[in-house]
C-alpha positions in Angstrom: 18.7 -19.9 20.8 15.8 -18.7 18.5 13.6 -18.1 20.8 14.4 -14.4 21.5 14.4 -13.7 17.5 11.1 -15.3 17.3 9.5 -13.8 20.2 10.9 -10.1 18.3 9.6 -11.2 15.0 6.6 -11.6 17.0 6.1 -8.1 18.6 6.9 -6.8 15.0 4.5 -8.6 13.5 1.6 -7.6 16.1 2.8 -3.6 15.9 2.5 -4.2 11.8 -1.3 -5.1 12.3 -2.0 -2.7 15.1 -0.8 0.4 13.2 -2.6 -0.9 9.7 -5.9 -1.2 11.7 -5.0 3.0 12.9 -4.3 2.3 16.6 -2.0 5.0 15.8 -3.9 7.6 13.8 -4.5 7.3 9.8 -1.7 6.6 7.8 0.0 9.3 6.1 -1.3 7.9 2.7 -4.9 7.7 3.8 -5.4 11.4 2.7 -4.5 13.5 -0.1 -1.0 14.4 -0.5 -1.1 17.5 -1.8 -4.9 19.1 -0.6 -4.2 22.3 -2.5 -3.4 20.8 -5.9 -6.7 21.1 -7.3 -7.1 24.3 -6.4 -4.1 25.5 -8.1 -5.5 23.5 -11.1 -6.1 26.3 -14.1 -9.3 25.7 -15.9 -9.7 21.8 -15.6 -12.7 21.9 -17.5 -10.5 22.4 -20.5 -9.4 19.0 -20.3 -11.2 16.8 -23.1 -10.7 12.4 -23.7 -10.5 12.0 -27.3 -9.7 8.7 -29.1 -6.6 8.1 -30.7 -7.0 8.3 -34.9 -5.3 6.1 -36.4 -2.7 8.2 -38.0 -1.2 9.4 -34.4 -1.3 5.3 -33.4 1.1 4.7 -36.0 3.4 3.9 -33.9 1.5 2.3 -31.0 2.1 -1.5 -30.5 -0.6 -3.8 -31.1 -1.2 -6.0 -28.5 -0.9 -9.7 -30.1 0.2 -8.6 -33.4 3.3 -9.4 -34.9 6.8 -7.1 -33.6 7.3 -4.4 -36.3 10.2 -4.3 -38.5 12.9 -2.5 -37.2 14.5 0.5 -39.7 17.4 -0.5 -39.9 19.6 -1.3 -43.4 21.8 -4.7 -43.3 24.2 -5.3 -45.8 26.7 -8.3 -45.4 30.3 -8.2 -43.9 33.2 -8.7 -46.4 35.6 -11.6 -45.3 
């Protein structure tokens, strides 16, 4: 009763590792997906990494610091 699932499982499994070793050609994802992006790029050299000052990380998280206070005013509920 299995038998016929297992043997298909089987063939799957052996076409999975045949087309991952490019028995079929390179896979779609092996090149660039869009070759003419960087050419379309306008003046990449502009780019500069800066670090963050501490005024725009205001309201970055700190990792393994306390949570921040939410802004939010609490008053009590009549009864």
């Amino acid at each position: 009763m299995l038998r016929w699932p297992i043997a298909i499982l089987f063939l799957a499994n052996i076409l999975a590792f045949v087309a991952v070793r490019g028995v079929f050609g390179p896979s779609p994802t092996a090149g660039g997906r869009e070759p003419n992006h960087l050419n379309r790029q306008v003046h990449p050299d502009w780019l500069k990494v800066r670090p963050v000052a501490a005024a725009e990380a205001a309201d970055q998280p700190v990792v393994g610091g306390p949570a921040p206070a939410a802004p939010i005013a609490a008053s009590t509920l009549p009864q």
